[in-house]
C-alpha positions in Angstrom: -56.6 27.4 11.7 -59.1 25.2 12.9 -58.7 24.8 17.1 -59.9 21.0 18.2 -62.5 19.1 16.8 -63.3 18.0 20.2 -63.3 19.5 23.7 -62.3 16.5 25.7 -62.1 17.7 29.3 -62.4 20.8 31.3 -59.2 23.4 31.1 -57.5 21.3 28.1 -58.2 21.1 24.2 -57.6 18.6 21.9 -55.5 20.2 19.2 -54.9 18.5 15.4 -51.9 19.0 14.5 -51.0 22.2 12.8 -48.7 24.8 13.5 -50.4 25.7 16.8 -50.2 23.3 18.2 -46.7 22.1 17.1 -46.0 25.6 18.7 -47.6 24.5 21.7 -45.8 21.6 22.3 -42.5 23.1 20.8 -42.7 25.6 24.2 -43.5 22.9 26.4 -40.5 20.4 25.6 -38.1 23.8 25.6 -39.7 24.7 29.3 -38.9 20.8 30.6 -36.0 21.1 32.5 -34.4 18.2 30.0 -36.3 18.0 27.4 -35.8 14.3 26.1 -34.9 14.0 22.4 -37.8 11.1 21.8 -40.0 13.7 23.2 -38.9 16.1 20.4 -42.0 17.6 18.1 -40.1 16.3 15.4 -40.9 13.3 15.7 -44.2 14.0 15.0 -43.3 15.6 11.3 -41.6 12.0 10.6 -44.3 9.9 11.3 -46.8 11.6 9.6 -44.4 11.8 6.4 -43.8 8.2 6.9 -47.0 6.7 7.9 -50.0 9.8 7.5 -51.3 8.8 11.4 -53.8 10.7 13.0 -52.3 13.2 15.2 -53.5 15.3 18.1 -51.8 17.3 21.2 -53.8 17.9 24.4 -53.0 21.2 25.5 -54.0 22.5 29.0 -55.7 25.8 28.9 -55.2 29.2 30.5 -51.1 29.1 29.4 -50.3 26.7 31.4 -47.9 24.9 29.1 -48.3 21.5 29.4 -49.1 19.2 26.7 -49.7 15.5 25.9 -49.0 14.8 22.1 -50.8 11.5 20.8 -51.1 9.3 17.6 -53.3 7.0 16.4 -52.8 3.7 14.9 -54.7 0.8 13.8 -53.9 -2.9 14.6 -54.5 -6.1 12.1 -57.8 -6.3 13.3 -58.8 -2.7 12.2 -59.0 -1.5 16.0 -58.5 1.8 16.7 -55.4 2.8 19.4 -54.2 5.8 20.8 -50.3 6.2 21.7 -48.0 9.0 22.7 -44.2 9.3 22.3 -42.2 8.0 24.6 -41.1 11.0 27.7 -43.7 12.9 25.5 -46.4 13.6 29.1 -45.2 17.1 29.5 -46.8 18.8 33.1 -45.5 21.1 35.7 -47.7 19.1 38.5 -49.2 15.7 38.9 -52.8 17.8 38.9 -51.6 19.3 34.8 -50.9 15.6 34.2 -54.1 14.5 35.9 -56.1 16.8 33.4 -54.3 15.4 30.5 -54.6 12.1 31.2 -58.4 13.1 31.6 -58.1 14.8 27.8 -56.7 11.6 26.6 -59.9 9.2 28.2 -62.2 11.5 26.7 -60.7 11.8 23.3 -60.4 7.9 22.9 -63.9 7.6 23.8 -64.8 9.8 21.6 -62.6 7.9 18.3 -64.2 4.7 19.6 -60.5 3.6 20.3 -59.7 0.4 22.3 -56.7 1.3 24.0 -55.0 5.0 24.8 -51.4 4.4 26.7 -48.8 7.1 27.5 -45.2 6.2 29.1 -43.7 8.9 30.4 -40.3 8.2 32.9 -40.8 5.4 34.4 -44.3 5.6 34.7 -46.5 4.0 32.1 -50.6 5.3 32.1 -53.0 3.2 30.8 -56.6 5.4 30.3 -58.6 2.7 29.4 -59.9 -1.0 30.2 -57.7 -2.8 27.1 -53.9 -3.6 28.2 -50.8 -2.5 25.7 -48.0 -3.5 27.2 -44.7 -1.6 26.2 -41.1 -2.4 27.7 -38.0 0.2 26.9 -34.7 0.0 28.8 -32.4 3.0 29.5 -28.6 2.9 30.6 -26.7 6.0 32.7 -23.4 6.5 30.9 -20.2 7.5 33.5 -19.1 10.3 32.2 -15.2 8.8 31.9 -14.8 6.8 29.2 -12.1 4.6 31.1 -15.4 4.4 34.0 -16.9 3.0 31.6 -14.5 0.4 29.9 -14.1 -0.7 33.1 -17.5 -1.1 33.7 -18.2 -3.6 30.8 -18.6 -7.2 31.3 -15.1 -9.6 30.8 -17.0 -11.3 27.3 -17.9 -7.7 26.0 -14.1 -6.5 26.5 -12.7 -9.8 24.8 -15.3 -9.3 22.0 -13.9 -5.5 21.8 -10.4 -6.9 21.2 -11.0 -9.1 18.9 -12.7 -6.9 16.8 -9.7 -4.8 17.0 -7.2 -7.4 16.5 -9.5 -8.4 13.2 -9.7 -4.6 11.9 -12.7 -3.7 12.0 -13.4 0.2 11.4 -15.6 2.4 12.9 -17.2 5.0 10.8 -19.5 8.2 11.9 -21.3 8.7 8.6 -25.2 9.6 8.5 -24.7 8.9 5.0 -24.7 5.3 6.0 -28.5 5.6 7.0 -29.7 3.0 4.2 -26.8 0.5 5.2 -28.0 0.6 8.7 -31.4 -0.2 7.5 -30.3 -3.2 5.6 -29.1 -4.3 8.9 -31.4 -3.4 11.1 -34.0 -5.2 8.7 -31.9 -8.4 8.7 -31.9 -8.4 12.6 -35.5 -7.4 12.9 -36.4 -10.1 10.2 -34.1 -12.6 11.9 -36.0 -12.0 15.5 -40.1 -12.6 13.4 -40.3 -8.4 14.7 -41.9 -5.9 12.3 -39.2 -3.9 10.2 -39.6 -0.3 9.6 -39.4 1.0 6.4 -36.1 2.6 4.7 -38.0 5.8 4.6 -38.3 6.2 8.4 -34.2 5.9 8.9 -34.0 8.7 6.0 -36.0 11.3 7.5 -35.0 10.9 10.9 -31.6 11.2 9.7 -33.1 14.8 8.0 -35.2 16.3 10.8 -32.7 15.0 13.7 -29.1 16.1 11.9 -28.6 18.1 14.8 -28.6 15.1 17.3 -28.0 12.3 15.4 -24.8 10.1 15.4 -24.9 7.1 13.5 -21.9 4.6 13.9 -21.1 1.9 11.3 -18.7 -0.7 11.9 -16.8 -1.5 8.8 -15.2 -5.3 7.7 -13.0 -5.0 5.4 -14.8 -1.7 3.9 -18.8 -2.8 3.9 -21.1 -2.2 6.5 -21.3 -5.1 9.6 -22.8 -3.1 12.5 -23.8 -0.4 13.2 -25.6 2.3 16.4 -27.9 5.0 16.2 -27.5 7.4 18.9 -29.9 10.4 19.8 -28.6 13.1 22.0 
């Protein structure tokens, strides 16, 4: 199997994606003391399935272990942009990460790409001049479910009630992936935001089955809501 097309920096290779170095990356995220489920490899095998992107994953050298998955997308314009997953900058030391980063710069020079952005945490690294901004939110969950009733706003308890008083069910059913694409579309649609398509939902729903939970809430037997829930 071919190694890298490209050396991009001293003590880390540029990898295409192959067994190797899904390999590589598979022993990283199982060495991260939590490895974060958008930070999975698998995510990797959906997207190219869905959309046939470019893929690459940095690799420091010498067995260090870490690694820096990216893709590659193009915009309307036809421009060139390099992107990693979400949690996905795995390094034992700010130095590891520094190299990495360092693989990344050279690599997107190299594809003549306009932008190459990684957020990992809370920190978001931007490698060259162009600007991507990306915003994500994350909420710590109480581990005590009454903690947590508690915790919710006075409107969102009244709307819990009502739904309860009007009967709405709540199913947990990954065989409800498509219905949850109809209404994620629908919102998606409603908000002018791009919609992903039906395939996406499907084989997330087949490489994640081990930490997937979708919830559907049910009116009067069809689909009216529903949550997708990664653990």
């Amino acid at each position: 199997m071919s190694r890298a097309v490209d050396t991009p920096a001293p003590d880390c290779d540029s990898l295409a994606w192959s067994a190797a170095s899904r390999a590589a990356w598979q022993a990283a995220w199982n060495a991260a003391p939590a490895g974060h489920p958008l930070a999975d490899p698998r995510w990797f095998e959906v997207i190219g399935r869905v959309w046939g992107v470019d893929r690459h994953v940095l690799a420091l050298r010498g067995g260090a272990g870490g690694v820096l998955p990216v893709y590659a997308v193009r915009s309307v314009s036809g421009g060139r942009h390099l992107f990693s997953p979400k949690h996905a900058l795995l390094a034992g030391s700010d130095d590891d990460a520094e190299i990495l980063l360092g693989g990344l710069a050279a690599l997107a020079r190299r594809q003549r790409a306009r932008s190459a952005a990684v957020t990992s945490g809370d920190a978001a690294h931007v490698v060259t001049a162009a600007q991507w901004t990306r915003t994500g939110q994350e909420l710590a969950l109480p581990g005590d479910a009454d903690a947590f009733w508690r915790g919710l706003r006075d409107k969102v308890r009244n709307t819990v009630r009502k739904a309860e008083r009007a009967e709405i069910a709540v199913a947990r059913d990954a065989g409800h992936v498509d219905a949850f694409w109809r209404l994620q579309a629908a919102a998606m649609t409603a908000r002018c935001l791009p919609v992903k398509p039906r395939r996406f939902f499907r084989e997330m729903a087949a490489a994640f089955a081990d930490r997937m939970t979708l919830y559907t809430a049910l009116a009067a037997g069809r689909p009216a809501g529903g949550m997708l829930v990664l653990r």
